[in-house]
C-alpha positions in Angstrom: 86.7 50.4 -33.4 83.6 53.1 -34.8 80.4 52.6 -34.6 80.4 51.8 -38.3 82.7 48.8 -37.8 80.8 47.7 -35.2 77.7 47.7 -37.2 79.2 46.1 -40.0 80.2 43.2 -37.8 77.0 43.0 -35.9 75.0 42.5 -39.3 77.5 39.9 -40.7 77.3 38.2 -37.4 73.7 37.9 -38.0 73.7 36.9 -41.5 76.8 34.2 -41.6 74.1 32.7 -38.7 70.9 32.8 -40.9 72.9 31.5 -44.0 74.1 28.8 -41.8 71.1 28.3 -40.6 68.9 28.0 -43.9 71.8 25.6 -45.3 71.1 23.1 -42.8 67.3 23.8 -42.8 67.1 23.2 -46.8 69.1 20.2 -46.1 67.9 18.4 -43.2 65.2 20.4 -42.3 66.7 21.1 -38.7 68.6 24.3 -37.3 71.3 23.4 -35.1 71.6 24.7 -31.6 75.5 25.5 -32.4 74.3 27.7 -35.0 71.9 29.4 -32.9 73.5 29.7 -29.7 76.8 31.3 -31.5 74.8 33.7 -33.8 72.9 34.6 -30.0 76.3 35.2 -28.2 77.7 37.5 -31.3 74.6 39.3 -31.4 74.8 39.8 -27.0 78.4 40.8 -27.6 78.1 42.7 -30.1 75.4 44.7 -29.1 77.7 46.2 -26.2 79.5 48.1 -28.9 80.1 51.7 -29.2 76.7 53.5 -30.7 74.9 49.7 -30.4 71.9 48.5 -28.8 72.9 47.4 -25.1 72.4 44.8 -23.5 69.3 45.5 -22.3 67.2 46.4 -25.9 69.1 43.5 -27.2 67.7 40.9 -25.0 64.4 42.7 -25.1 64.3 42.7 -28.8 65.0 38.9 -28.6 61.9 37.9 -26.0 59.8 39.7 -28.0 60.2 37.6 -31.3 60.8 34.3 -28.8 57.3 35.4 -27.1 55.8 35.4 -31.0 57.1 32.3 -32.4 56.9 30.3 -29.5 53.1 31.0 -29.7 53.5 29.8 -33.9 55.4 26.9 -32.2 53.1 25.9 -29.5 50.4 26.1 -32.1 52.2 23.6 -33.6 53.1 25.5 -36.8 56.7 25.7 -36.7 59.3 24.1 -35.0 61.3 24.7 -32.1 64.3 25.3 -34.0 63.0 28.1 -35.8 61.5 29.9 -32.5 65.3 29.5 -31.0 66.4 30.7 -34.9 63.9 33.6 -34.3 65.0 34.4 -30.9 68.8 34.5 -31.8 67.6 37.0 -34.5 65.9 38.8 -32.3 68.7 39.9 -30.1 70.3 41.7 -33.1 67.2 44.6 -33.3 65.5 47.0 -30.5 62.1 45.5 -28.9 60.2 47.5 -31.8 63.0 46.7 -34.5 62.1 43.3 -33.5 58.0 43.5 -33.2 58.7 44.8 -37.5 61.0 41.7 -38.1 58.6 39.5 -36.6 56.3 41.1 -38.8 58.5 40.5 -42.0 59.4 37.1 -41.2 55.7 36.1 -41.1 55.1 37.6 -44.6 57.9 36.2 -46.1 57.0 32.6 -44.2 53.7 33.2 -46.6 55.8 33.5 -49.6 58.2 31.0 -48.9 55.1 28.6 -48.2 52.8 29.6 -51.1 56.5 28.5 -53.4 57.1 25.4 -51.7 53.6 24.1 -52.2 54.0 24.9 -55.9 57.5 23.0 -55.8 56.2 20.1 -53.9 53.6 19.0 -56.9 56.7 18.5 -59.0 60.1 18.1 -56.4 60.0 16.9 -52.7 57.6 16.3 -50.2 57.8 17.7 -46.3 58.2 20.7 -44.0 58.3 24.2 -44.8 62.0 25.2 -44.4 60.9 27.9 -42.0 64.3 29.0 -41.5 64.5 30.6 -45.0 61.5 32.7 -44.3 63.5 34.1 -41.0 66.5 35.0 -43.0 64.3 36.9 -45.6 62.2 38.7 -43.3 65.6 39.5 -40.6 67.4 40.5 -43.6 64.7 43.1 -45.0 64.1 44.6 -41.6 68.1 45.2 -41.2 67.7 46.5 -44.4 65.0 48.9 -43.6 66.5 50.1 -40.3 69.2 50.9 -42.4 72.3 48.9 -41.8 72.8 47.9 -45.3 
């Protein structure tokens, strides 16, 4: 299989998790470990492809954005489902790759929480669905590093 291949797969991997992942978050307002812990072993897997990450950027690139949102999470401001959603995500991008998601994902967590507020005066009431905010700002970095 070519690099290419490889990189088409790793990025589908990625987003079939987030879209998974924001379903159940707009719907229930939780992420579900199964979601998580298969999008993390497709993103370990496929980061051992030919021209990919390895093994050892990937898992870097994943402690760094479970280092940052575990801090948001301890802080109390998102839940722990979204620090393992973050984490899974993470694996998918290099340690600086991931540093610039991070980055993304907090920006489009403003966004997404500046529209819900608007939304709640006039539909429901509750939690941020902090999951959508990590599929926007994951999908703009792969974006940016230039996968799609």
């Amino acid at each position: 299989m070519s690099a290419l291949s490889w990189d088409v797969t790793r990025w589908s991997a990625m987003g079939l998790m987030l879209l998974m992942a924001v379903a159940t978050d707009l719907r229930h307002r939780r992420i579900p470990n199964r979601v998580v812990l298969s999008g993390a072993l497709a993103g370990l897997a496929l980061a051992l492809g030919p021209g990919q990450l390895g093994l050892t950027l990937s898992l870097l690139g994943g402690l760094v954005a479970f280092s940052i949102f575990l801090t948001l999470h301890v802080l109390g401001w998102i839940g722990a489902g979204d620090v393992k959603l973050a984490a899974a995500t993470g694996l998918y991008f290099s340690p600086s790759q991931a540093v610039q998601a991070c980055l993304m994902i907090l920006l489009a967590g403003g966004l997404v929480a500046l529209l819900w507020q608007a939304w709640m005066r006039t539909g429901p009431r509750g939690q941020i669905p902090y999951g959508v905010a990590i599929a926007l700002g994951s999908g703009y970095q792969a974006w940016r590093v230039g996968v799609f």
